[in-house]
Backbone bond lengths (Angstrom), bond angles and torsions (degrees), N, CA, C in turn:
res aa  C-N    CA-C-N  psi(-1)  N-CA   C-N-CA  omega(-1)  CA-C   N-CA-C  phi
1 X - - - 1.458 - - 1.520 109.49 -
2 X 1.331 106.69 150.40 1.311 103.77 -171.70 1.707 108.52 -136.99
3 X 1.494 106.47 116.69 1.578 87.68 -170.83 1.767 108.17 -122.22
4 X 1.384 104.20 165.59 1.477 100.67 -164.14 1.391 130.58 -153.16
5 X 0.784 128.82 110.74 2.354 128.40 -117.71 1.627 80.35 -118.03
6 X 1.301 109.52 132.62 1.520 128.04 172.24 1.725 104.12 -134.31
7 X 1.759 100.12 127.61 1.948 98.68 172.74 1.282 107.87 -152.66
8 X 1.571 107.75 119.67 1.585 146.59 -159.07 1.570 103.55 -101.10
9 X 1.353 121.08 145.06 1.548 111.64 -176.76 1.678 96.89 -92.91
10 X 1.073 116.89 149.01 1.645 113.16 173.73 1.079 104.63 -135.78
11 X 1.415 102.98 176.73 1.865 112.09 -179.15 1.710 93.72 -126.86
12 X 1.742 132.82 -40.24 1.168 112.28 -143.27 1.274 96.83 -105.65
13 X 2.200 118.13 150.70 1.546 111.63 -171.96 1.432 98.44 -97.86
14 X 1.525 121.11 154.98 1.013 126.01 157.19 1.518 114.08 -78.74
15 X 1.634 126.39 166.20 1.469 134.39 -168.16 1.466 89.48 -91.50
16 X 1.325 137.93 -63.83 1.540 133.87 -124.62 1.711 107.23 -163.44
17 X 1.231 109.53 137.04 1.532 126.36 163.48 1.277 111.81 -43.41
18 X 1.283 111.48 102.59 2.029 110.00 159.32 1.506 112.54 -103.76
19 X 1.550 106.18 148.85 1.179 97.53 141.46 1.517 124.76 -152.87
20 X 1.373 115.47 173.61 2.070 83.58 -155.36 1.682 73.79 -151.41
21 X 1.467 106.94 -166.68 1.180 114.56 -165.80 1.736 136.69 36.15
22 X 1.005 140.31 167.45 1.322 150.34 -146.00 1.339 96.08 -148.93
23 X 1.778 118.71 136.35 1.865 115.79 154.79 1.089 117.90 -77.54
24 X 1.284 146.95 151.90 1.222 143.88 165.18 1.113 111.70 168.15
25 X 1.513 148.50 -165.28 1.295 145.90 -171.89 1.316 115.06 -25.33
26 X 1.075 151.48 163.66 1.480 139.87 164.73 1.443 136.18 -19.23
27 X 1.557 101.18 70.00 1.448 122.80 -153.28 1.403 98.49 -158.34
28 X 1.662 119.15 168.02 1.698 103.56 -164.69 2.453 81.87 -159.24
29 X 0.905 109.16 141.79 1.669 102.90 150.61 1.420 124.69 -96.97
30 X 1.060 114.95 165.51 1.629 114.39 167.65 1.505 107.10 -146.36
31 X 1.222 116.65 124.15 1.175 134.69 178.84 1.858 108.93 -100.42
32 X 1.756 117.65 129.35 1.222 97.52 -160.62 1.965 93.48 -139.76
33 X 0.913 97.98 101.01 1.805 118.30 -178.97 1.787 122.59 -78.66
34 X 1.379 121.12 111.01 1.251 111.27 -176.74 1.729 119.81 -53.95
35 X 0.994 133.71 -176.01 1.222 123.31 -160.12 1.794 100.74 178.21
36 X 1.619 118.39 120.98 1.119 133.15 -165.56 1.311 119.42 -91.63
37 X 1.885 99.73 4.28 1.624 119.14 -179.99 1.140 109.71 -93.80
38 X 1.335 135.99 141.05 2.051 134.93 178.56 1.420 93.74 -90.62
39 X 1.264 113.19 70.16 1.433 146.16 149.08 1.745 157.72 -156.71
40 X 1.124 114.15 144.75 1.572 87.70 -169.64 1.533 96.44 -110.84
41 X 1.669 97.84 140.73 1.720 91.85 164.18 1.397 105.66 -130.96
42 X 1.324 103.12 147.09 1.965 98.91 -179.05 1.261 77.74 -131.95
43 X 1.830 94.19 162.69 1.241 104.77 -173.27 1.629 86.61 -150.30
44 X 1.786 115.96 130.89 1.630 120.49 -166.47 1.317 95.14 -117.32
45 X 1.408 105.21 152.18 1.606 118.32 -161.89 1.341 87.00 -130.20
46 X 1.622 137.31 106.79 1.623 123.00 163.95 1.451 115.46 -126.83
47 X 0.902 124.24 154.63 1.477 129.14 154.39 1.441 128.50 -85.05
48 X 1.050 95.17 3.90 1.968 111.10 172.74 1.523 76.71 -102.40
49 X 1.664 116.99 126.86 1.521 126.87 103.36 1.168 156.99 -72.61
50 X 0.664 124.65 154.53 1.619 131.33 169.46 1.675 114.58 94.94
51 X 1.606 115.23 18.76 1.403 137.31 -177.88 1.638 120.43 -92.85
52 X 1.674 104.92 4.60 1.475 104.44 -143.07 2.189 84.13 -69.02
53 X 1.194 130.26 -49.10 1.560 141.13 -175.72 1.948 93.17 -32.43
54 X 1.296 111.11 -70.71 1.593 97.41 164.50 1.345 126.46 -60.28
55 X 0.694 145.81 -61.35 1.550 141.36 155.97 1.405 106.29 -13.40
56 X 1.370 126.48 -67.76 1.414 120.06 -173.28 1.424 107.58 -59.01
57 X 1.093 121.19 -36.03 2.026 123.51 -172.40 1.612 101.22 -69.94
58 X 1.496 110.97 -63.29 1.729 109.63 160.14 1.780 130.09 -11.25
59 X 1.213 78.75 -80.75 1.772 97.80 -170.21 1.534 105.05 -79.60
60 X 1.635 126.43 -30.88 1.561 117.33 159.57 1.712 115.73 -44.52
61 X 1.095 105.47 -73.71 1.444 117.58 -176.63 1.776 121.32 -68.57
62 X 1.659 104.46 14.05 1.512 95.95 178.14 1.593 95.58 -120.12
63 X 1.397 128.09 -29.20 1.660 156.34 146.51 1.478 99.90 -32.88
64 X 1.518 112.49 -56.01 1.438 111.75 -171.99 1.571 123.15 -54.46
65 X 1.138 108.57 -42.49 1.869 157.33 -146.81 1.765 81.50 -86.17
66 X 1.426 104.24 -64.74 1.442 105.91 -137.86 1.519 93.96 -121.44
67 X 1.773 123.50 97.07 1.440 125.10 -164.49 1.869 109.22 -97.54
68 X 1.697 98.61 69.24 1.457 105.12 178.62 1.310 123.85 -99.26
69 X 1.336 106.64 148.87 1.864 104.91 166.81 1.156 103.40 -91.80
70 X 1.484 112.78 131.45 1.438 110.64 172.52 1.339 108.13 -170.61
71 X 0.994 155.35 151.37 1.477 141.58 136.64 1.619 115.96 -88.47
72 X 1.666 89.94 134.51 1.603 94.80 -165.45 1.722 101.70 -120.75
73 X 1.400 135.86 141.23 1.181 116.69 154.97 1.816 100.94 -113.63
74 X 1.637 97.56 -179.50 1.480 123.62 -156.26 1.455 91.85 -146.98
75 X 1.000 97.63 113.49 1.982 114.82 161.72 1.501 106.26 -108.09
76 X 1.011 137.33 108.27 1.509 149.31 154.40 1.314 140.68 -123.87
77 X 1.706 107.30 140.36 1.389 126.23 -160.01 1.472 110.62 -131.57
78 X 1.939 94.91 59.75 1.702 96.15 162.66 2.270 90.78 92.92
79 X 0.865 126.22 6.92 1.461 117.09 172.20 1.685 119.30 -65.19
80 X 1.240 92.28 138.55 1.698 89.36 -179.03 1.557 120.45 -87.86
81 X 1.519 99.32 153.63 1.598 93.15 177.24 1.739 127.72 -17.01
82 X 1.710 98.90 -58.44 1.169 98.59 -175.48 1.863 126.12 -69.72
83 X 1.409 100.42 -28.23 1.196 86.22 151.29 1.452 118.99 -79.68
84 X 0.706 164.52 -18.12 1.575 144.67 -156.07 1.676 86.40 -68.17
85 X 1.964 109.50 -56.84 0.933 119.38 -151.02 1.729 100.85 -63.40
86 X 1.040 133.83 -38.44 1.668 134.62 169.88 1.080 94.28 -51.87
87 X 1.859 138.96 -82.74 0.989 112.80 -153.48 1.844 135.26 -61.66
88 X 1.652 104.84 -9.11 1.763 114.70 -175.51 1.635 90.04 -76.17
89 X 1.392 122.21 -33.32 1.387 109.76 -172.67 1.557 110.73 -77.98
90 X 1.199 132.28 -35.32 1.155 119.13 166.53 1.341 129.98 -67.44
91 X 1.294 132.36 -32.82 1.102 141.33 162.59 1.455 109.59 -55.00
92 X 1.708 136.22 -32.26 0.904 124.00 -157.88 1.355 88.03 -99.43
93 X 1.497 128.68 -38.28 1.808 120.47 167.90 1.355 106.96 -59.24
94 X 1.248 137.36 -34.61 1.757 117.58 170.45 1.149 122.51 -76.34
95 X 1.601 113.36 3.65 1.871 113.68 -178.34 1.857 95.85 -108.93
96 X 1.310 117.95 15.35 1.713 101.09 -174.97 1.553 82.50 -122.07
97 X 1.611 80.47 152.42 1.790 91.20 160.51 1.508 128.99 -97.27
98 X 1.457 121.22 114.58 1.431 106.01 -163.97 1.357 94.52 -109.94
């Protein structure tokens, strides 16, 4: 397992705990927790190594996009960019209050 801690300064709070997705075949969850710090830290749990160069482009440019406090983790088993990137957006629409 290979894990790998990223922390972004933020300004905006999320409402509520999500969590969406399932691990399993090339698939990943993300669990996404409000947080009273003007920062975000995620922290990714995978069994794919040697991905961390994508990982950093991923989570830069979805962090960038999206200026939340929260702490989020990531369990993944081989998910692709585009999912990662579906599942941070859903998690981050089930953690706001609209």
């Amino acid at each position: 397992m290979e894990k790998i801690v990223y922390t972004f300064p933020a300004t905006q709070k999320i409402d509520y705990f999500s969590h969406v997705g399932v691990v399993g075949s090339g698939d990943l969850e993300v669990m996404m927790k409000p947080s009273d710090d003007l920062k975000v830290e995620v922290t990714i749990r995978t069994g794919i190594s040697g991905y961390k160069d994508t990982w950093d482009v991923v989570i830069h440019r979805f962090f960038t996009q999206h200026d939340i406090s929260a702490t989020v983790k990531i369990n993944d088993f081989g998910a692709t960019p585009g999912v990662v990137k579906l599942r941070l957006e859903q998690a981050l629409e089930a953690s706001c209050d609209d």
